[in-house]
C-alpha positions in Angstrom: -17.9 -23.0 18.3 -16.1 -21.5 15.4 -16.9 -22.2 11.8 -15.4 -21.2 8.5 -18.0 -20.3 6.0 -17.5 -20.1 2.4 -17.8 -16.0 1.6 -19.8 -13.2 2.7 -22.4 -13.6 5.2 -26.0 -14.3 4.3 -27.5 -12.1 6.8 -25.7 -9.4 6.6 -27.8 -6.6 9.6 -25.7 -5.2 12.4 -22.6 -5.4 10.1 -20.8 -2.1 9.7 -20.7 -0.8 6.1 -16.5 -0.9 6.2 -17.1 -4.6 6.4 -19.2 -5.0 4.0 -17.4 -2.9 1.6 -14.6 -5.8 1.9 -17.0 -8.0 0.9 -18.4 -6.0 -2.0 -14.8 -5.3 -3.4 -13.3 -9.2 -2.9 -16.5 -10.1 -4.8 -16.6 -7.7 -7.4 -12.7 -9.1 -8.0 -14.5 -13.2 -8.1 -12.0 -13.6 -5.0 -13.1 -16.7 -3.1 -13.0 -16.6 0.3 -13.5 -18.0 4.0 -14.9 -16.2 7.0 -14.9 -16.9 10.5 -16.9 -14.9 12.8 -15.8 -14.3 16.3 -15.6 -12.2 19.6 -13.8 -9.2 19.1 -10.1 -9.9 18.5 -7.5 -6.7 20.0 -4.7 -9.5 20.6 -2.6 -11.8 19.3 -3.8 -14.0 22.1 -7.3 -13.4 21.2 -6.7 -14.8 17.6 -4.6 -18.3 18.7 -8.9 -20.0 18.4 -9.3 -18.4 15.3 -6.0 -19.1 13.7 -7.0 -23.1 14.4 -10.2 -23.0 12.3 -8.8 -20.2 9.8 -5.5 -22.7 9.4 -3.4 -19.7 7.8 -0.8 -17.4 8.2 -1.6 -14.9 10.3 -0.4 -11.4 10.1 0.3 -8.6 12.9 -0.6 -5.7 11.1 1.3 -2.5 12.0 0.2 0.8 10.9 3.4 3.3 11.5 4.4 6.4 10.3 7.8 8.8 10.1 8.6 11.3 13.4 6.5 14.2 11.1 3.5 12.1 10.6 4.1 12.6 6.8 4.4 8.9 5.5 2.8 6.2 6.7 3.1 2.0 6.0 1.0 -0.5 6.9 3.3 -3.8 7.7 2.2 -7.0 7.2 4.5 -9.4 9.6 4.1 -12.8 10.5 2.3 -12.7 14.1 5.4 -15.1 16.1 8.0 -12.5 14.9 9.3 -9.6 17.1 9.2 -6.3 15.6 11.9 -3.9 15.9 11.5 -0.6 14.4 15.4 -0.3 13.8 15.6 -3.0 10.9 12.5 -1.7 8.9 13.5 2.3 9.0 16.9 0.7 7.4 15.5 -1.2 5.0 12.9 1.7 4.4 15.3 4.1 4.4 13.3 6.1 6.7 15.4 7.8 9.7 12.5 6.8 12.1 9.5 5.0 12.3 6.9 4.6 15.0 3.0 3.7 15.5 1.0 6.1 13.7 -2.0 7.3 16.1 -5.7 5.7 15.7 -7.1 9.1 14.3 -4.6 8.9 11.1 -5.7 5.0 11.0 -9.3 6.1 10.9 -8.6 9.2 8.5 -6.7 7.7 6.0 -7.8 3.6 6.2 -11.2 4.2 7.8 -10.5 1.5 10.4 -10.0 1.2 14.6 -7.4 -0.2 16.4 -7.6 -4.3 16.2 -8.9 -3.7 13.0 -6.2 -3.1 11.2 -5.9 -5.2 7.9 -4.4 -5.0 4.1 -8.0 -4.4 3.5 -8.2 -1.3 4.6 -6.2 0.4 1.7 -9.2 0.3 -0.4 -10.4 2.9 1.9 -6.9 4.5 0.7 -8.0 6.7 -2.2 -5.1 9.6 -2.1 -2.7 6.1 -1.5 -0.8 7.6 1.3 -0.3 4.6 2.7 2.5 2.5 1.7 2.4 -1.5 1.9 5.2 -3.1 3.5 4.9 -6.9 3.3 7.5 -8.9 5.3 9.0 -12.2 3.1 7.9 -14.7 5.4 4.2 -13.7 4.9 4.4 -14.9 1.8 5.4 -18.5 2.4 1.9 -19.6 3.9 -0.8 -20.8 1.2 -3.3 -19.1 2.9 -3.1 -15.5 4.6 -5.9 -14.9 7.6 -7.2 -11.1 7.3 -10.0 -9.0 9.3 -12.5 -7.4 6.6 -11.8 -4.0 8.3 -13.3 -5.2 11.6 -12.2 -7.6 14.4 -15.1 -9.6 14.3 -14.8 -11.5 11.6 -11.3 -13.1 9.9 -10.9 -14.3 6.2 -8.9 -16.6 4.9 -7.8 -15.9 1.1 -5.0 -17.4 -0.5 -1.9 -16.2 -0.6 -1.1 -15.6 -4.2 -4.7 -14.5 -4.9 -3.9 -11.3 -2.4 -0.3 -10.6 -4.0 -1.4 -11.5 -7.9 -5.2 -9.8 -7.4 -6.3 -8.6 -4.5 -3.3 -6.0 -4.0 -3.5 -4.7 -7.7 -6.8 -3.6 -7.0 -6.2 -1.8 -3.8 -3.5 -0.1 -6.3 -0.7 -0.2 -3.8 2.9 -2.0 -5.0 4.1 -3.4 -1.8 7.3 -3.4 -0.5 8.9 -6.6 0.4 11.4 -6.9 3.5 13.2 -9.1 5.0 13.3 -8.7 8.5 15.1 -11.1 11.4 13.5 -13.7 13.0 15.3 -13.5 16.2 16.7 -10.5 17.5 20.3 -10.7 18.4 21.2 -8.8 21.9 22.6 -5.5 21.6 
């Protein structure tokens, strides 16, 4: 059974140390927090239990990069929208955008695929990652987030992350607007 704990873990052995990093820098901020721990998430499908207890919007988040593998973004998108490259390179201005491999994810945001989390820009320190934060992410109170792994999911509110928790990862994000339904071409 899943339960949603109030901050960091008490025991905190056989955690990796990009997890508990997360931990260190939301508490060093006076962040409160929630944490569920779970099975391994990789899917959207895996997270529909923990969304229940966790009661927040949850994210897909998309780690993409231009055809030279010079800029990257991480995208923060509400998980029931469908993602089409097309609208963000326009909106980005960026000819074309498309997932970034897991060795730049692991180089530049020292986390794995399933993983992948806003969190993971504190890892960030030459910021080339650019934050990409779809609108609709930001109409939920709370916002569900792994702490660099996909065993665990935090729930942190939502103006905390835009009004703290984002100034301290020292990356502006970039706020989109992108369609809820995809019209037929």
């Amino acid at each position: 059974m899943l339960t949603l704990e109030k901050g960091r873990p008490t025991d905190e052995s056989g955690r990796e140390e990009r997890e508990i990093r997360t931990y260190d820098f939301l508490d060093a901020l006076n962040v409160e927090y929630e944490r569920v721990d779970h099975e391994c998430a990789m899917t959207m499908e895996d997270c529909a239990e923990i969304d229940k207890v966790l009661n927040a919007m949850t994210c897909k988040n998309l780690f993409l990069c231009n055809r030279q593998e010079t800029q990257f973004y991480l995208l923060m998108i509400p998980a029931d929208k469908v993602f089409k490259t097309k609208f963000l390179s326009a909106q980005l201005g960026v000819a074309r955008l498309s997932f970034a491999n897991e060795n730049h994810m692991l180089e530049l945001l020292d986390i794995t695929p399933g993983s992948v989390s806003v969190m993971g820009l504190m890892n960030d320190k030459e910021y080339k990652v650019s934050l990409v934060i779809d609108r609709d992410v930001l109409s939920s109170e709370y916002i569900g987030l792994h702490p660099c792994k996909n065993t665990t999911s935090l729930r942190i509110k939502t103006d905390i992350l835009m009004e703290k928790v984002i100034p301290a990862l020292k990356h502006s994000p970039t706020i989109v607007d992108l369609p809820t339904v995809i019209e037929e071409e």
